[in-house]
C-alpha angles and dihedrals in degrees: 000000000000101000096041074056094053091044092054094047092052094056091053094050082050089058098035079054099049091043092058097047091043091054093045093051097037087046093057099041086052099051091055092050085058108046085050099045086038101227125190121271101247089061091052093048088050083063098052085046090058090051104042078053093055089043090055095046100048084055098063100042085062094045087053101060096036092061089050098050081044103040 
């Protein structure tokens, strides 16, 4: 069952991972498109919205597990 526990844990490591490298780089790339198409702002601050979220929630995801290996 502990190790069912560890996998699991992992995976979510792994997403929590991938979430936060696909927000940074989509966060980027859509900051420039936007500075060279020259997008409104509340379009650009939706963006940073998206990201902030995937940020959050990847968070939380790590803080979640940590407490549960540590506690």
């Amino acid at each position: 069952m502990a190790q069912r526990d560890e996998q699991g844990d992992a995976a979510q490591m792994r997403l929590a991972a991938v979430v936060i490298a696909a927000a940074m780089v989509g966060w980027i790339v859509l900051q420039w498109l936007g500075k060279t198409y020259g997008w409104a702002p509340r379009w650009v601050f939706l963006v940073d919205l998206a990201a902030i979220g995937a940020f959050v929630w990847s968070l939380l995801v790590t803080w979640r597990i940590w407490r549960r290996r540590n506690g």
